[in-house]
C-alpha positions as CSV (number, residue, x, y, z in Angstrom):
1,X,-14.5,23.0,15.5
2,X,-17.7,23.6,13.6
3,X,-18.4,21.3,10.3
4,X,-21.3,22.1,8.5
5,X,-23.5,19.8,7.2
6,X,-22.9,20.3,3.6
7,X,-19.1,19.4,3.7
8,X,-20.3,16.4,5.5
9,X,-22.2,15.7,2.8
10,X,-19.2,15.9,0.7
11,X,-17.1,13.4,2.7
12,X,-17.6,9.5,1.8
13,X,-15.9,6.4,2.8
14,X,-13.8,4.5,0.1
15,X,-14.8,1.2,0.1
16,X,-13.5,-1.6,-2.6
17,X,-15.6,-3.0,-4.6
18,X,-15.5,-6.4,-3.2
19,X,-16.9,-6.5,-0.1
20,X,-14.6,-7.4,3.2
21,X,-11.6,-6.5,1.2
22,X,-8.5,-5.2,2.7
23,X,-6.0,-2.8,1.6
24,X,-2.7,-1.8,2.2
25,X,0.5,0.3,1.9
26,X,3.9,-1.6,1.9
27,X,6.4,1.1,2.9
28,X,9.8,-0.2,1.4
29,X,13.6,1.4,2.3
30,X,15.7,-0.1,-0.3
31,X,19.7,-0.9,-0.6
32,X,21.7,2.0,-2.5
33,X,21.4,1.7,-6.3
34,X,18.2,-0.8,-6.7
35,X,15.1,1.1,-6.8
36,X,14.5,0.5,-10.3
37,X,15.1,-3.2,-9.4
38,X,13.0,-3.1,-6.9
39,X,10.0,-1.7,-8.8
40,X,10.6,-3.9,-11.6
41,X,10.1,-6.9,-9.4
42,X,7.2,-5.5,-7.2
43,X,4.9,-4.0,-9.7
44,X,4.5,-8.1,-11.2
45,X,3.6,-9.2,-7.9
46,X,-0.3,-10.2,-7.6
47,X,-2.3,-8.1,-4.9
48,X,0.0,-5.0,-5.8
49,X,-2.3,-2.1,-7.2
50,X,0.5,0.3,-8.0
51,X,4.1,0.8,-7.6
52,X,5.1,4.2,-6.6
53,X,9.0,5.8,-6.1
54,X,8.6,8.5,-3.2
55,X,10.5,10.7,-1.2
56,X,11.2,10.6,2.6
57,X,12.2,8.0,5.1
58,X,11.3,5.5,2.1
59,X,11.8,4.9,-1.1
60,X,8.8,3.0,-2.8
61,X,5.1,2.7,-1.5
62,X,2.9,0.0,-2.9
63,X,-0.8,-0.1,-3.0
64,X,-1.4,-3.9,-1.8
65,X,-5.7,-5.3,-2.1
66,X,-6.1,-9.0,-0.6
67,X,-9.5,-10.6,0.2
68,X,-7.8,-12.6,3.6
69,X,-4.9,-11.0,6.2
70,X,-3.2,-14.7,5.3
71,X,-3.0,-13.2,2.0
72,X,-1.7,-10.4,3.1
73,X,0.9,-11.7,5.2
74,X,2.0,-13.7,1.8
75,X,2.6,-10.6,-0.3
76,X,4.8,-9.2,2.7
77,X,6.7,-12.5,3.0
78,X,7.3,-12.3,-1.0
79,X,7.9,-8.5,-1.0
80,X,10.7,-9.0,1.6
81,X,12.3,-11.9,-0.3
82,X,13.1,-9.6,-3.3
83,X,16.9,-8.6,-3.4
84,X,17.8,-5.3,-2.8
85,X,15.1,-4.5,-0.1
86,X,16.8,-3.4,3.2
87,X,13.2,-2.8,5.0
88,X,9.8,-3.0,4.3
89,X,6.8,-1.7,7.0
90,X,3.1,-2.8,5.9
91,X,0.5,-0.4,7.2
92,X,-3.3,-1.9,6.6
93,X,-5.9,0.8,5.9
94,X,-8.3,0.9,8.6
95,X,-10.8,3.7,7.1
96,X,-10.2,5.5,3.8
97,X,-12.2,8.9,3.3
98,X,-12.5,10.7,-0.1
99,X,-13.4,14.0,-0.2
Protein backbone atom coordinates (compact mmCIF):
# COMPACT_ATOMS: atom_id res chain seq x y z
CA UNK A 1 0.00 0.00 0.00
CA UNK A 2 1.15 3.42 -1.27
CA UNK A 3 0.52 6.61 1.23
CA UNK A 4 1.41 9.73 -0.16
CA UNK A 5 3.06 12.21 1.44
CA UNK A 6 0.34 14.72 1.75
CA UNK A 7 -2.08 12.49 3.73
CA UNK A 8 0.91 11.91 5.94
CA UNK A 9 1.03 15.27 6.42
CA UNK A 10 -2.54 15.19 7.48
CA UNK A 11 -2.07 12.46 10.17
CA UNK A 12 -0.88 13.74 13.83
CA UNK A 13 -0.45 12.20 17.10
CA UNK A 14 -2.91 13.24 19.99
CA UNK A 15 -1.01 14.01 22.73
CA UNK A 16 -2.55 15.55 26.20
CA UNK A 17 -1.71 18.49 27.11
CA UNK A 18 0.17 17.59 30.13
CA UNK A 19 3.07 15.94 29.32
CA UNK A 20 3.50 11.95 30.34
CA UNK A 21 -0.10 11.72 30.77
CA UNK A 22 -2.02 8.60 30.28
CA UNK A 23 -5.36 7.90 29.02
CA UNK A 24 -7.76 5.34 29.04
CA UNK A 25 -11.09 3.62 28.08
CA UNK A 26 -12.92 1.71 30.99
CA UNK A 27 -15.21 -0.76 29.02
CA UNK A 28 -18.12 -1.52 31.53
CA UNK A 29 -20.99 -4.55 31.16
CA UNK A 30 -23.52 -3.54 33.57
CA UNK A 31 -26.37 -5.72 35.65
CA UNK A 32 -29.91 -5.50 33.85
CA UNK A 33 -31.79 -2.20 34.63
CA UNK A 34 -28.83 0.11 36.05
CA UNK A 35 -27.16 1.91 33.25
CA UNK A 36 -28.56 5.10 34.22
CA UNK A 37 -27.23 4.25 37.75
CA UNK A 38 -24.19 3.50 36.62
CA UNK A 39 -23.56 6.71 34.62
CA UNK A 40 -24.86 8.77 37.31
CA UNK A 41 -22.21 7.45 39.63
CA UNK A 42 -19.24 7.30 37.07
CA UNK A 43 -19.50 10.60 35.34
CA UNK A 44 -18.67 12.28 39.32
CA UNK A 45 -15.70 10.23 39.49
CA UNK A 46 -12.28 12.43 39.19
CA UNK A 47 -10.04 11.20 36.11
CA UNK A 48 -13.25 10.40 34.08
CA UNK A 49 -13.34 12.70 30.86
CA UNK A 50 -16.68 11.54 29.67
CA UNK A 51 -19.36 9.06 30.21
CA UNK A 52 -20.69 7.45 27.26
CA UNK A 53 -23.89 4.63 26.91
CA UNK A 54 -22.88 2.41 23.76
CA UNK A 55 -23.89 -0.48 21.96
CA UNK A 56 -22.17 -4.00 21.68
CA UNK A 57 -20.60 -6.35 24.10
CA UNK A 58 -20.74 -3.29 26.62
CA UNK A 59 -22.81 -1.00 27.87
CA UNK A 60 -20.89 2.29 28.92
CA UNK A 61 -17.30 3.49 27.79
CA UNK A 62 -15.48 6.01 29.93
CA UNK A 63 -12.76 8.34 28.81
CA UNK A 64 -10.32 7.94 32.00
CA UNK A 65 -6.78 10.81 31.97
CA UNK A 66 -4.36 10.09 35.08
CA UNK A 67 -0.82 11.54 35.40
CA UNK A 68 0.54 7.92 37.27
CA UNK A 69 -0.68 4.02 36.27
CA UNK A 70 -1.21 3.97 40.47
CA UNK A 71 -3.78 6.47 39.66
CA UNK A 72 -5.03 4.62 37.23
CA UNK A 73 -5.30 1.46 38.97
CA UNK A 74 -7.44 3.65 41.67
CA UNK A 75 -10.13 4.87 39.29
CA UNK A 76 -10.51 1.01 38.25
CA UNK A 77 -10.70 -0.13 41.84
CA UNK A 78 -13.43 2.72 42.52
CA UNK A 79 -15.24 2.13 39.18
CA UNK A 80 -15.65 -1.62 40.03
CA UNK A 81 -16.93 -0.81 43.55
CA UNK A 82 -20.01 1.00 42.13
CA UNK A 83 -23.24 -1.25 42.40
CA UNK A 84 -24.71 -2.54 39.50
CA UNK A 85 -21.40 -3.06 37.53
CA UNK A 86 -21.20 -6.89 36.48
CA UNK A 87 -17.69 -6.20 34.49
CA UNK A 88 -15.47 -3.62 33.75
CA UNK A 89 -12.13 -4.15 31.19
CA UNK A 90 -9.61 -1.00 31.18
CA UNK A 91 -7.82 -0.66 27.94
CA UNK A 92 -4.79 2.14 28.26
CA UNK A 93 -4.22 4.11 25.04
CA UNK A 94 -0.93 3.32 23.69
CA UNK A 95 -0.85 5.85 20.60
CA UNK A 96 -3.80 8.04 19.58
CA UNK A 97 -3.81 9.35 15.82
CA UNK A 98 -6.12 12.15 14.59
CA UNK A 99 -6.68 12.53 11.22
Amino acid sequence: MHIESSSLEKIALHTSNDAGSINAYVFIQTRCGNIEKVVSETKNIKHVLSTEIISGNYDVVLRVNVHQLEDLYRVSERIKMISGIHQAITHIIEKEIVS
